[in-house]
MIRO-669151 format. One record per residue (C-alpha): residue number from 1; residue in one letter; x, y, z. Coordinates in steps of 0.1 Angstrom, whole numbers, plus 5000, padded with zeros to 4 digits. Example, Ala and Ser with C-alpha at 12.3 -4.5 7.8 and 13.67 -1.06 7.14 Angstrom:
<recs>
<rec torvo="1" marro="A" xx="5123" yy="4955" zz="5078"/>
<rec torvo="2" marro="S" xx="5137" yy="4989" zz="5071"/>
</recs>
This chain:
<recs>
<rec torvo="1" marro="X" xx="4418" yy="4005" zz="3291"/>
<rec torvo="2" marro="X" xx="4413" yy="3971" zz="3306"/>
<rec torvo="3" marro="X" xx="4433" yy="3937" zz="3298"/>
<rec torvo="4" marro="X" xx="4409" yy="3924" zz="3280"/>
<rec torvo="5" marro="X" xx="4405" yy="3953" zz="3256"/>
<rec torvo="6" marro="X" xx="4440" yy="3954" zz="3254"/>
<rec torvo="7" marro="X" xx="4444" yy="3920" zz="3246"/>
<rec torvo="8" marro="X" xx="4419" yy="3924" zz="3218"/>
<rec torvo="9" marro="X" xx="4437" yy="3956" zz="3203"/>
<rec torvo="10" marro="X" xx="4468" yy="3941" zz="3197"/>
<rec torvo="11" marro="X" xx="4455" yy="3912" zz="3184"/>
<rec torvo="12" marro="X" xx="4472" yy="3888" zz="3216"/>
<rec torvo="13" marro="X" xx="4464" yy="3855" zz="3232"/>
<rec torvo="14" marro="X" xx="4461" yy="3857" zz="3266"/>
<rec torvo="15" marro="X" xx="4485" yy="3827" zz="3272"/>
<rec torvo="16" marro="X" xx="4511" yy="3850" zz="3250"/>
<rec torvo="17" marro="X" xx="4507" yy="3877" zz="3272"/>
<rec torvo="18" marro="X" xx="4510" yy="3854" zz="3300"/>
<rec torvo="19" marro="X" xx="4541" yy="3839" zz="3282"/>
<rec torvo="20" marro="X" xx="4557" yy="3874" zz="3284"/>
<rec torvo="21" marro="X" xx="4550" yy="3886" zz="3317"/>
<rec torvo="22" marro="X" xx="4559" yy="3853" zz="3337"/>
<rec torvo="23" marro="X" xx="4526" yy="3846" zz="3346"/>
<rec torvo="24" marro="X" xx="4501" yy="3815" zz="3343"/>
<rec torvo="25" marro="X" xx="4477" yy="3813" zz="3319"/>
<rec torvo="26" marro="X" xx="4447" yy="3805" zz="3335"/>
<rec torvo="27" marro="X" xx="4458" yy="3836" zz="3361"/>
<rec torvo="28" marro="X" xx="4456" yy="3862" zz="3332"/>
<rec torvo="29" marro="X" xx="4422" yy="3846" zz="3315"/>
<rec torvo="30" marro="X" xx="4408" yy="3847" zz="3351"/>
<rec torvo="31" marro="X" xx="4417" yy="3889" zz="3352"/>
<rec torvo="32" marro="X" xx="4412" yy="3894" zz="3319"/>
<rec torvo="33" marro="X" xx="4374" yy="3883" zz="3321"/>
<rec torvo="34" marro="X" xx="4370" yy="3899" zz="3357"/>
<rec torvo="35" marro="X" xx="4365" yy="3864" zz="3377"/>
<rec torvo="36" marro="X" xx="4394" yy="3872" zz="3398"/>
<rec torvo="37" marro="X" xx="4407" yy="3901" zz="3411"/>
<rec torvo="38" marro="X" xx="4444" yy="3910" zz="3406"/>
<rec torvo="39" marro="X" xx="4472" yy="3917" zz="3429"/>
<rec torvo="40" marro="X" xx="4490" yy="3947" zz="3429"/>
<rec torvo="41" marro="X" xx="4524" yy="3934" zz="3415"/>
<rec torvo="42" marro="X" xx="4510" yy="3917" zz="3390"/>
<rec torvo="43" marro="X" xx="4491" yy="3952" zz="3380"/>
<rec torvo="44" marro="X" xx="4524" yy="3969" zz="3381"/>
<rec torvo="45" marro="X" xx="4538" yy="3942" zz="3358"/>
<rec torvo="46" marro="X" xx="4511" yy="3951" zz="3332"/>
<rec torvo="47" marro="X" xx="4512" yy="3989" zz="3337"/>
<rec torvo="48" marro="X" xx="4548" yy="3983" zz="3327"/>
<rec torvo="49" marro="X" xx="4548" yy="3958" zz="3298"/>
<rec torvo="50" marro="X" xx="4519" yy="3977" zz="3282"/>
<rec torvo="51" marro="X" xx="4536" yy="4009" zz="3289"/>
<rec torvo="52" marro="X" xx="4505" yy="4025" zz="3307"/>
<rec torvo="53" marro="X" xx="4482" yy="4017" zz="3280"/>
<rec torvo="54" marro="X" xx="4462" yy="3997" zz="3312"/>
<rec torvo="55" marro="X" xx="4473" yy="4015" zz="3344"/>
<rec torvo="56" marro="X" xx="4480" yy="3994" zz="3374"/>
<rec torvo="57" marro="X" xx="4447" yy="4011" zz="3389"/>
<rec torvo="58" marro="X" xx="4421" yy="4001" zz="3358"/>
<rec torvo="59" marro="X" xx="4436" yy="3969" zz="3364"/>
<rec torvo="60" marro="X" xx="4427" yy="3964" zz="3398"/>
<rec torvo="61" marro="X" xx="4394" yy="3985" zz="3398"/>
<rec torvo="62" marro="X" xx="4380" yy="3962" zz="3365"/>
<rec torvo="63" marro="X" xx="4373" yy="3930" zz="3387"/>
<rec torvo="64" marro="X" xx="4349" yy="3953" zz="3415"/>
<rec torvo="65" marro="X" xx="4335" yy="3972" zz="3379"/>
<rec torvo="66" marro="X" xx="4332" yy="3936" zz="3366"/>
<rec torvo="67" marro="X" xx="4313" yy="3917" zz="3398"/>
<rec torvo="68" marro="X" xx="4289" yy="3949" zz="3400"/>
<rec torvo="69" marro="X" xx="4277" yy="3944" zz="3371"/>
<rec torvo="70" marro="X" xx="4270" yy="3912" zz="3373"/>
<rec torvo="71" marro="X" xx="4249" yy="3916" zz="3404"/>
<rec torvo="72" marro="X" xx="4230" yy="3945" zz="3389"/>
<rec torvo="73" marro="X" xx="4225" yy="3916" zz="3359"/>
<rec torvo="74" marro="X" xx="4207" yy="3897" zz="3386"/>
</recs>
């Protein structure tokens, strides 16, 4: 599952989420909607807080899933 989905499911703002995991805002909007990619700390930190609901590795591959399919969109 990605962030965004997850997000969605459990009915949470993304500046919440950010709240809870120590993170800016804007940073967790910008993964959540694939415009940047994610480190691989702040991956781990989801993997844990959503208790592998979105795996460190969904997290990271989303934003190269994300930016192919925008150029396939062009």
């Amino acid at each position: 599952m990605h962030l965004r989905e997850y997000l969605f499911k459990n009915r949470m703002k993304k500046v919440d989420f950010a709240n809870l995991i120590k993170y800016s805002d804007y940073y967790v909007a910008a993964i959540a909607e694939g415009k940047v990619k994610p480190g691989r700390k702040f991956a781990q930190i989801v993997e844990e807080f959503t208790n592998g609901q979105v795996t460190a590795k969904e997290c990271l591959e989303y934003y190269d899933h994300f930016q192919e399919e925008m150029r396939k969109r062009k």
